[in-house]
MARFILO-292598 format. One record per residue (C-alpha): residue in one letter; x, y, z. Coordinates in steps of 0.5 Angstrom, whole numbers, plus 500, padded with zeros to 3 digits. Layout:
# residues N
AXYZ ...
This chain:
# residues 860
X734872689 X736866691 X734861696 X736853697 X730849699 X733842699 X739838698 X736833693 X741828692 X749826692 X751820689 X758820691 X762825695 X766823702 X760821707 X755823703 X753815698 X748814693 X743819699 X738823699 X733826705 X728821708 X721823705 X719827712 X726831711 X725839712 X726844707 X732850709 X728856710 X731864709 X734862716 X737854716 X740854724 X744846723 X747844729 X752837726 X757833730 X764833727 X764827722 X757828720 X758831713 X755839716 X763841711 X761836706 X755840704 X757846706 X764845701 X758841696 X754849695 X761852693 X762848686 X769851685 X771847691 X768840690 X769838682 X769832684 X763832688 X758835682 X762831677 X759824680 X752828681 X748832685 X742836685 X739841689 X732845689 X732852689 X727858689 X729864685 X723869686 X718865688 X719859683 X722853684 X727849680 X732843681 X740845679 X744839677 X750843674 X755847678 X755852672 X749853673 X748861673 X745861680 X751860684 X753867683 X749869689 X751864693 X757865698 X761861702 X764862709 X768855710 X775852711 X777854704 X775861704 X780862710 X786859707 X784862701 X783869704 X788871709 X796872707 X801875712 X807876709 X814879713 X816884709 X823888711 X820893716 X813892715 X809885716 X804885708 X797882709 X794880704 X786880705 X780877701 X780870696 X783875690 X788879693 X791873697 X790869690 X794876687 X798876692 X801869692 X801869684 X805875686 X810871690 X810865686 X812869680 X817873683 X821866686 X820863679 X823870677 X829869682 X829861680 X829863672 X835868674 X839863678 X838859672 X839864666 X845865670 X847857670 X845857662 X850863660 X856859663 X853852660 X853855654 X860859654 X862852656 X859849651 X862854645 X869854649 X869845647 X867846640 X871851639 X877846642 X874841638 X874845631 X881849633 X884841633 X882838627 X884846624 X891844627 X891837625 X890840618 X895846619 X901841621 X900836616 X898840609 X903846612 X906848606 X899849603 X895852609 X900855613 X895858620 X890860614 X887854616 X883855623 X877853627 X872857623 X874854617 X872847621 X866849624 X864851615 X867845613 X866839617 X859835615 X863834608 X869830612 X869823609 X865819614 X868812617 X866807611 X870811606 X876812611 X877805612 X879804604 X884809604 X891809606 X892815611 X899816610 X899814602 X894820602 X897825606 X905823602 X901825596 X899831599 X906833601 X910830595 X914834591 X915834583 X919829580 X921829573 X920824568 X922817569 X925814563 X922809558 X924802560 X929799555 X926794549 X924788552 X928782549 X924777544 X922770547 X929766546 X930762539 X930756540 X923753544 X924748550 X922743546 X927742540 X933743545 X930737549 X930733543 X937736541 X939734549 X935727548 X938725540 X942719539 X946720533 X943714527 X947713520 X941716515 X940714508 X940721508 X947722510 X949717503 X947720497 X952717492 X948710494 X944706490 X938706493 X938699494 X944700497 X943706502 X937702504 X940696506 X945700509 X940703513 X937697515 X944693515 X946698520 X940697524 X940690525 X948689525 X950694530 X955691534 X954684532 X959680529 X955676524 X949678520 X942676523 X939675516 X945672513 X948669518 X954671515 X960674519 X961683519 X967684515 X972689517 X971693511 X963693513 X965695519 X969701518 X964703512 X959703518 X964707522 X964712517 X957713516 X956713524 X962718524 X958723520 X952722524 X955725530 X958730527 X952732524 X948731532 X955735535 X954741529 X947743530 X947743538 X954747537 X949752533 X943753538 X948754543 X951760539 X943762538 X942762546 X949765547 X947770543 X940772547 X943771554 X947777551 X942782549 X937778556 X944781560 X944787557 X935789558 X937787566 X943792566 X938797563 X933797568 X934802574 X938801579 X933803585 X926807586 X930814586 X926819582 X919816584 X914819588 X914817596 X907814596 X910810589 X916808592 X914801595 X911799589 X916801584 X921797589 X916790588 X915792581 X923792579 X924786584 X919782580 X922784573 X929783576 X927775579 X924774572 X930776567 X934772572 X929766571 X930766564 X938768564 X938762569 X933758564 X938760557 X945760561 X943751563 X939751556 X946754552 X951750558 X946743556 X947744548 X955745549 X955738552 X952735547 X956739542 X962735545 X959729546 X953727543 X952721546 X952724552 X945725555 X945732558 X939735562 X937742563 X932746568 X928752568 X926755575 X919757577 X916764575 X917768581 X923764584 X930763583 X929755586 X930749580 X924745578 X924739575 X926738569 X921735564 X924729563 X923728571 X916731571 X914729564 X912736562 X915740557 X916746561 X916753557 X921759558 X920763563 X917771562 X919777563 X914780567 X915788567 X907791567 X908793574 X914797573 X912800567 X905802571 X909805576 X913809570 X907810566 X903814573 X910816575 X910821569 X903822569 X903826575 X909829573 X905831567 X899833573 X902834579 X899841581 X892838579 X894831583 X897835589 X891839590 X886834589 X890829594 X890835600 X883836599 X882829600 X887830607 X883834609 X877832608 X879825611 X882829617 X876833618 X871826619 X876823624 X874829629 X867828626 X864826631 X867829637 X865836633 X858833633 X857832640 X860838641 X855842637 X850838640 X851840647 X851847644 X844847641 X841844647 X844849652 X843855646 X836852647 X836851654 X838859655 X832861650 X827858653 X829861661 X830869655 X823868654 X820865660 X823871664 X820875660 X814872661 X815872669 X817880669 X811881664 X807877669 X811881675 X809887672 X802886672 X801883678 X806890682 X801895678 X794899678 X789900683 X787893686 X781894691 X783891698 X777889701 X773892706 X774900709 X780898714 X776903719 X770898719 X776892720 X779895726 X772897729 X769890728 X776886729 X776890736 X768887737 X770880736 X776879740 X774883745 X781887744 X785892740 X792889740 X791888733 X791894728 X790894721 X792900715 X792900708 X799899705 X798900698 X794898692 X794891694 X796889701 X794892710 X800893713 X798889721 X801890727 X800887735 X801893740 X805897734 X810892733 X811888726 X807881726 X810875726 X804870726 X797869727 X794865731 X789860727 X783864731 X786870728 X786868722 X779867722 X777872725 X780876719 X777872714 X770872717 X771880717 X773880711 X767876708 X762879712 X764886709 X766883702 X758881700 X757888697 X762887692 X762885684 X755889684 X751884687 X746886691 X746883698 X738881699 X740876692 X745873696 X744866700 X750866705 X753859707 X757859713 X761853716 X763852723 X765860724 X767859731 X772852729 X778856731 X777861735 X778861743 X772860746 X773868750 X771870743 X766866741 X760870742 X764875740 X764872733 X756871733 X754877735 X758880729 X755875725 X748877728 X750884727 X751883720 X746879718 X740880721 X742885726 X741890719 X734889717 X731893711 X724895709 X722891703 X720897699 X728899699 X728903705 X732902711 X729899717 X726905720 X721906714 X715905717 X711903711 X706896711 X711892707 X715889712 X723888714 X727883711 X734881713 X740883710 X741876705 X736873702 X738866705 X742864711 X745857712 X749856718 X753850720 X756849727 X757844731 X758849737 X752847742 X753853746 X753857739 X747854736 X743855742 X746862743 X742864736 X737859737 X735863743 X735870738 X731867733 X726866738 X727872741 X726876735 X720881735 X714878733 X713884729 X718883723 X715876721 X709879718 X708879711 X711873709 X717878711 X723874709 X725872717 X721865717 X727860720 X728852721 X733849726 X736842724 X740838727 X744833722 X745827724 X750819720 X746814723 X747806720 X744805714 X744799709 X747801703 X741797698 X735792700 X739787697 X745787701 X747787709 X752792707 X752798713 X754805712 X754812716 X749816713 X747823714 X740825716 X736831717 X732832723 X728838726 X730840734 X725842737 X719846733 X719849726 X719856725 X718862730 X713859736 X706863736 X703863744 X698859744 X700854738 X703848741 X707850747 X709843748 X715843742 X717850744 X718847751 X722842748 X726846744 X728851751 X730845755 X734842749 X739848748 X741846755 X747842753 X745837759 X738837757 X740835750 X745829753 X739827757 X734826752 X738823747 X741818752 X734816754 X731816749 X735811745 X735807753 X728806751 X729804744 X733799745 X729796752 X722796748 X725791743 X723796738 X729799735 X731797728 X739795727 X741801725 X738805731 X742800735 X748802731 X747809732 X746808739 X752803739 X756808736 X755815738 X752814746 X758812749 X760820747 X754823750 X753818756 X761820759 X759827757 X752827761 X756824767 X762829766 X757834766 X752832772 X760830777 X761837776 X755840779 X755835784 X764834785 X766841782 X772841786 X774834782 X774838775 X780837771 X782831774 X781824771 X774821770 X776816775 X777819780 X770824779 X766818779 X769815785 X767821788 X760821787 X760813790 X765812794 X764806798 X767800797 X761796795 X760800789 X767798786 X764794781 X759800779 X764804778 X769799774 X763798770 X762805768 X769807768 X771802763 X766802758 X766809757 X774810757 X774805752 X768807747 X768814749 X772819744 X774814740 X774818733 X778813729 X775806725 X779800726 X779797720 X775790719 X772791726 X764790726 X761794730 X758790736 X757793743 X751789746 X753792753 X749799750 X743798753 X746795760 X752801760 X746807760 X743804765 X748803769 X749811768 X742813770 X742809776 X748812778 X744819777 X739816781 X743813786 X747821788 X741825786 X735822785 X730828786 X735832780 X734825776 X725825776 X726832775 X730831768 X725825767 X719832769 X722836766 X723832759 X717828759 X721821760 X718815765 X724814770 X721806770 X723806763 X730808764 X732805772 X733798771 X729792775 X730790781 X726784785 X731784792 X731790797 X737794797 X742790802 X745796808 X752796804 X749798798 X744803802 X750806805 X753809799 X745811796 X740817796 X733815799 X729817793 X722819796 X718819789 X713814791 X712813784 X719811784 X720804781 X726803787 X723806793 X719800795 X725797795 X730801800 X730799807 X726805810 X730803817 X736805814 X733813813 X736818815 X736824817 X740827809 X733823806 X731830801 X723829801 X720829793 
């Protein structure tokens, strides 16, 4: 057994702040009866005593004592085993617990926290199933796209490949070659060193034959540059050499003569003039010298004549074109020939001016006649060396590139299917790494959308797995639907609404036979608090373990059905007793009756609902509390008041307080009438308003109200004052029921004089009445509280002064404390609009003109 005996402390959840319960706190008994505005934490505990639903709440800290079979304990963990015997009725258990659906012909009811739960994952899941379809479908589509795009992309590097390399691919080339092949194409680094159309002309070429060697290369010219420049530059010059039949003497003179008397008509030695006959000796000896310069220049002419031949003939033997060569070659081969034709030319043209030179010099060889040798790799003419002062050399044959274009000519001739096939390869490679990354992306897309379909495969196998489960085998729906019908009935008063089981899972609901389309919010509570209350047997449990909590039962419902929703609460809770020996009610063994329920807590801010069951407690047959029986009940009022949040700081908040309304427990004859008394009056609503308003009057009159009490008048009073009016105006005016409140007050005092008393109230409490929402930053400061309650009872007095001093009687409150002082008589206006009181106790009757009475004065 279970029973919650106090709340002991929240540190932190909604209205609840670092609180705990005043010292003089009750505790919650087998029967706790709370009566709680909205807004002042009744839901907040009530969610709180259901740790599933307030995570938050137990996370931040809360502790609560309980007694489990006499022994008390403190709980401080929402796991903790004990809250498996404590049930919750709140707004959750109905938005969990009540499900209609539209079926095609049927509306589905679903009833119960987990036939709804199944049912909702049953509805979810078939939506996901049909989004996880739609979307299956969708993914299907992508992905054929995505093969369709790869295999354009593959078929177009296959086609490239086929056109190009035809002969040896033909259509046997396709895509599915591709899709094998394409990471080993050439990647872009590589592609940029080769030349593409090189390439694909060798993959395409044809064999050639051989090429044939080049002719031999001439030897360099026989004569050197230099000694032809020293032939071209010579004077002819008599030489003892020349002379060999001379003495030596004489050839040396001669020599020497021939030096110092050239072209001299005397001797510079001797001084003696030149004979004719030395003069013709000279001529002979000169003559033999020229010849012998003119012989020798015609002999290197000849030489050079010669090599020009066998130059002009090596020129005549190169090819004429690059005919016969690879494709790919022939450019090279068009340089290489070029080049070795400039340079034979080059050297022709060096030996033609070099052989022209020389057969000048041969005719005249005291001519001084120049040659030139162009620069390598240009026909132009550059300066002689006797012009540039270098001794130029012959220019050479340059014939290596042609004879490397032969030389590879003919190795791929001798290699060519090898090569043919090496370079196709490398087409195609290269063909291949330019649709790379096209192909790439492509796959890629592939990948992702194949990716995208498995995932939605399995998780619709998932879904109709899950789908499965949640459609078959038996699932309980709750209580017998006959007992739902015949309680349903009691509650509403009315049997529109009928229930029938449909399936293993669902009711199927009908208004007046026909299909339901809606439910009210009333009827949905009503539904749940139904099922609630036939559900407490379920799992096994025993009910006389459980501790029920129920919150604002009625919140929804009209009021039409309000008791009715009571009287099955009563009905079910303690309508069915039962012996504490195990036996039902009628056992007549000593041992005494318990409820149904080991505890009972119930929240309402309903007045006329917690004064209904106030009345059944205390009209419960004394009989049934013998024994310590299980019956003993307490009845609360929770009250936010204003409250400094620390000593150390001025900060204010509305904190919920415990009090006891009226007398604790079952009241005894003879013990303690006086709070007995007080409770019965309480339960009149008016009679609660009354109290309450006095009581704070005083309070605030006397001086001695703390700040926070004052706050709580300041902030809860409006409410109850305009309520404490409405409520006496409708007594006193009913015709004015329903209309403005104005125009009530107006009523009760017509006359002109009361105007400002009227203007007065009516502000006031149209201001600060039914104010449900905070302003931010606005302190909450009404200094006019005490004066405005004033004003109301004064107005009261004013009407009905015999109905005032009987609520004062009746409450046992001093009307001197609640009318406000006055030292002038009443003027003849404000008498004309006034009820003489005749209560000689009264503090104002002294006061009234007695003149003025008349014949309506009522006698106390």
């Amino acid at each position: 057994m279970v029973k919650i005996v106090s709340v002991d402390e929240i540190k932190d959840f909604r209205i609840f702040h670092k609180w705990k319960p005043g010292h003089d706190a009750p505790e919650l008994d087998h029967v706790t009866l709370v009566h709680a505005n909205n807004g002042s934490g009744k839901s907040t505990l009530a969610s709180l005593l259901n740790p599933t639903t307030s995570a938050s709440g137990w996370d931040a800290g809360v502790s609560v004592t309980i007694d489990e079979a006499g022994s008390t304990r403190q709980v401080t963990s929402p796991d903790d085993p004990c809250w498996q015997n404590v049930v919750v009725f709140n707004h959750d258990y109905v938005e969990n617990a009540v499900r209609i659906k539209s079926g095609t012909t049927k509306a589905l009811l679903a009833l119960g926290p987990d036939s709804v739960q199944r049912q909702s994952d049953l509805e979810r899941a078939q939506a996901e199933l049909e989004t996880v379809a739609a979307d299956l479908a969708n993914s299907q589509n992508s992905v054929t796209r995505a093969e369709r795009l790869l295999s354009t992309r593959a078929k177009a590097a296959a086609d490239e490949i086929n056109t190009s390399l035809a002969y040896r691919y033909g259509r046997g080339y396709n895509a599915a070659n591709v899709k094998k092949e394409i990471e080993t194409g050439l990647d872009d680094a590589v592609r940029k060193g080769i030349d593409e159309n090189a390439l694909l002309s060798r993959a395409c070429a044809t064999e050639k034959e051989c090429l044939q060697p080049l002719p031999t290369t001439p030897p360099p010219p026989p004569v050197s540059v230099h000694t032809i420049r020293v032939i071209l530059s010579e004077v002819p010059v008599v030489s003892h050499g020349e002379r060999t039949d001379l003495t030596p003497r004489a050839r040396d003179w001669l020599e020497t003569g021939t030096a110092l008397h050239n072209a001299e008509d005397s001797c510079m030695f001797c001084t003696g003039t030149v004979t004719q006959g030395r003069l013709t000796e000279l001529q002979t000896l000169l003559t033999h010298a020229e010849n012998s310069l003119s012989e020798r220049a015609r002999r290197m002419a000849q030489q050079l004549k010669t090599y020009l031949d066998t130059v002009q003939q090596w020129m005549s033997a190169l090819p004429r074109s690059n005919a016969g060569v690879y494709d790919d070659l022939g450019k090279t081969c068009t340089s290489a020939l070029d080049t070795a034709r400039i340079s034979g030319e080059q050297l022709h043209f060096a030996v033609t001016n070099a052989h022209t030179a020389l057969t000048a010099k041969a005719e005249d060889v005291h001519t001084n006649p120049t040659f030139e040798i162009p620069t390598v790799g240009s026909i132009e003419i550059n300066s002689d060396a006797d012009r540039t002062g270098i001794d130029s050399e012959w220019p050479t044959l340059v014939i290596e590139p042609l004879q490397g274009v032969i030389t590879e000519h003919n190795a791929r001739t001798a290699a060519f299917a090898s090569e043919k096939t090496a370079a196709a390869k490398c087409y195609k490679l290269f063909v291949l790494g330019t649709h790379q990354e096209r192909y790439r992306a492509a796959h890629a897309s592939v990948t992702a959308a194949r990716e995208q379909q498995q995932t939605l495969t399995e998780e619709s196998t998932r879904l109709n797995v899950l789908v499965g489960d949640l459609s078959g085998g038996e699932f309980d729906p709750g209580p017998g639907v006959k007992w739902l019908n015949d309680e349903l009935r009691r509650l509403l008063g009315r049997d529109e609404l009928q229930l029938q089981v449909l399936d293993d899972r669902n009711y199927s609901i009908t208004r007046y036979g026909a299909k339901v389309d809606h439910l009210s919010e009333g009827e949905k509570t009503a539904l749940a608090l139904l099922h609630f209350l036939g559900s407490l047997d379920d799992k096994g449990r025993g009910t006389q373990n459980l501790c029920v909590v129920i919150d604002d039962p009625i919140s929804s419902l009209d009021s039409d059905i309000a008791f009715g929703a009571s009287a099955v609460l009563w009905g079910n809770l303690l309508g069915r007793l039962s012996c504490r020996c195990g036996h039902d009610e009628h056992c007549t063994c000593r041992t005494g009756k318990r409820m149904r329920v080991d505890q009972l807590i119930l929240f309402t801010h309903n007045f006329d609902f917690f004064r209904h069951w106030s009345n059944q407690l205390d009209r419960l047959p004394p009989q049934l509390f013998k024994n310590n029986s299980g019956l003993s009940y307490v009845q609360l009022e929770l009250r936010p008041r204003w409250r400094t949040a620390t000593a150390a700081t001025i900060n204010r908040r509305r904190t919920p307080e415990w009090s006891t309304f009226g007398a604790t427990g079952r009241p005894y004859k003879g013990s303690g009438p006086d709070v007995y008394k007080e409770r019965t009056r309480l339960r009149s609503e008016y009679h609660y308003l009354f109290a309450r308003c006095a009581t704070a009057l005083t309070t605030l009159n006397i001086g001695s109200a703390t700040y926070d009490e004052q706050m709580d008048a300041e902030a809860l009073l409006p409410n109850a004052s305009r309520r404490l009016l409405e409520g006496f105006l409708a007594h006193r005016h009913p015709e004015k029921m329903g209309g403005r409140f104005r125009d009530s007050l107006k009523a009760g005092i017509p006359h002109n004089a009361d105007n400002p008393t009227r203007v007065v109230l009516d502000t006031y409490l149209n201001r600060y009445s039914h104010n449900e929402e905070a302003t931010m930053g606005t302190p909450l400061h009404r200094p006019e509280t005490a004066k405005m309650l004033a004003f109301v009872f004064d107005y009261l007095h004013r009407l009905d002064p015999r109905h005032f001093h009987g609520m004062c009687i009746a409450l046992g409150l001093d009307p001197h404390k609640l009318l406000p002082p006055r030292a002038t008589p009443y003027s003849h206006e404000e008498l004309a609009g006034r009820t003489l009181c005749m209560d000689t106790q009264c503090p104002l009757t002294s006061l009234q003109d007695i003149d003025a009475r008349s014949d309506d004065t009522v006698s106390m």
